[in-house]
C-alpha positions in Angstrom: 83.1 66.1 94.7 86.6 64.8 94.0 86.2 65.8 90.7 85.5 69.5 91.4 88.3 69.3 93.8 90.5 69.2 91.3 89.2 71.3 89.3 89.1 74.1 91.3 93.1 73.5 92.1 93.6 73.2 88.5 91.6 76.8 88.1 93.6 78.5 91.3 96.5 77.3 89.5 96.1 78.8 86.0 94.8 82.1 88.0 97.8 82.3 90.0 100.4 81.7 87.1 97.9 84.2 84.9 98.9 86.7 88.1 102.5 86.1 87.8 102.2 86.8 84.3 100.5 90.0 84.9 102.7 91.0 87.4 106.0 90.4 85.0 104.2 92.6 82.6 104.6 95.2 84.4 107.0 95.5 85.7 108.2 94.7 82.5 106.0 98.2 81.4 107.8 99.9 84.1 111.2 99.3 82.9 110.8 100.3 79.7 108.6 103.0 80.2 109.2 105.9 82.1 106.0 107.5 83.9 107.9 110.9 84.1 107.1 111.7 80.6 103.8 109.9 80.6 102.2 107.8 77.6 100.3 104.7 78.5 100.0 106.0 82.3 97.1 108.0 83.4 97.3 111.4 85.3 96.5 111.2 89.1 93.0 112.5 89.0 92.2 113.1 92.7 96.2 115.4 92.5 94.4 117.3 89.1 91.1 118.0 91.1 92.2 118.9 93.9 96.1 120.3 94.0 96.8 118.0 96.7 98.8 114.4 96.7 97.0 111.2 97.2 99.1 108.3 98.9 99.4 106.6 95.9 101.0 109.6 94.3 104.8 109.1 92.8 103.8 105.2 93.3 104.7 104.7 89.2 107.6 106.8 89.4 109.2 105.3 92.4 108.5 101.5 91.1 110.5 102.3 87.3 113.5 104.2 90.3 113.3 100.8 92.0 113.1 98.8 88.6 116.5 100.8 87.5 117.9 100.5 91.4 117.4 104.2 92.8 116.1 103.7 96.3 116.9 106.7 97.1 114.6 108.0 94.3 112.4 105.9 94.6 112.1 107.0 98.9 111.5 110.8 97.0 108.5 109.4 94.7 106.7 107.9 97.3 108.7 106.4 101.1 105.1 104.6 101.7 105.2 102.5 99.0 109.2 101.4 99.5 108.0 101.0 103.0 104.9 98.4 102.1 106.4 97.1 99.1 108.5 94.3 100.9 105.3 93.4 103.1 103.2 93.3 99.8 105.9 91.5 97.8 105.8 88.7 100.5 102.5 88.1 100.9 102.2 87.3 97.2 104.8 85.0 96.9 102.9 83.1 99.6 100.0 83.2 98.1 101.4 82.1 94.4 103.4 79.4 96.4 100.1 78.3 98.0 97.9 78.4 94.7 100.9 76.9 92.9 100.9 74.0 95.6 97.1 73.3 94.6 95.0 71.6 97.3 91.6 73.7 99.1 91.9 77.8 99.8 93.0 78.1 103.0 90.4 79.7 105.0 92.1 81.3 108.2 92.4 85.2 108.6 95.6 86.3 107.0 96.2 89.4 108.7 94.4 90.6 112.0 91.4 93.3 112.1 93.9 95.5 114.1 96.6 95.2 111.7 94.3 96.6 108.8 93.2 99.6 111.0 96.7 100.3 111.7 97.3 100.5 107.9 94.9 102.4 107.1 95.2 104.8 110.1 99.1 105.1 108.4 97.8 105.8 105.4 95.3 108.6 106.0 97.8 109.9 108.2 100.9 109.7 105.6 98.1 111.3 103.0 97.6 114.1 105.2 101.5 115.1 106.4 102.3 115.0 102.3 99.8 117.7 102.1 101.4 119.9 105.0 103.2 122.6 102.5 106.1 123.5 105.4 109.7 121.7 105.5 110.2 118.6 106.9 106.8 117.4 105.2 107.3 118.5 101.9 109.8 115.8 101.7 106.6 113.1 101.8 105.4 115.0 98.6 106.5 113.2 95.2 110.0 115.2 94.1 112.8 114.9 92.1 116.2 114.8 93.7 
């Protein structure tokens, strides 16, 4: 029991580092590589079937602006993403911290049911105002400045 303990501590550990490493990478991807003139990064396939932006649409673009510090380009790419980022960003560093710091999983609820219906009920409705084709909402759709 003690045993398996620390094994599974050990194994959160290497998973969580393994995550970090990941993570790095690309970013690391994403600085060097520019998904405006697109190589290793795959089209949007739901944007070439259907003409119409998916939330996650300009997400690449807008992380290499943030990489090279253009917020403001990075706002143009995709505003949800800049918006959620710094909630996302945090939540992994807590979770690497706790992995990191070994001992059992934690078990509670991290965030509340309401909490994910209110995220998703922003993101189907940010998916749908990006698709409105009349100024101001065709500032939500990816763009260039």
């Amino acid at each position: 029991m003690i045993r398996s303990r620390l094994e599974q501590g050990q194994t959160r550990r290497i998973a969580a580092a393994l995550a970090a490493l990941a993570v790095a990478c690309l970013a690391g991807l994403l600085f060097f590589l520019n998904p405006e003139y697109p190589r290793l990064y795959p089209p949007c396939v739901f944007h070439h079937l259907t003409g119409w932006h998916c939330p996650g649409c300009g997400t690449a673009r807008g992380l290499h602006a943030l990489i090279h510090g253009r917020l403001v380009q990075a706002l143009a790419f995709n505003p949800f993403m800049v918006a959620v980022l710094p909630f996302l960003a945090v939540a992994g560093a807590r979770g690497l911290r706790d992995a990191l710091a070994g001992g059992p999983p934690k078990t509670r609820r991290l965030t509340p049911a309401w909490a994910i219906w209110l995220l998703a009920g922003l993101v189907g409705a940010f998916w749908a105002l990006r698709n409105i084709p009349w100024f101001p909402f065709t500032l939500l759709a990816p763009h260039r400045l």
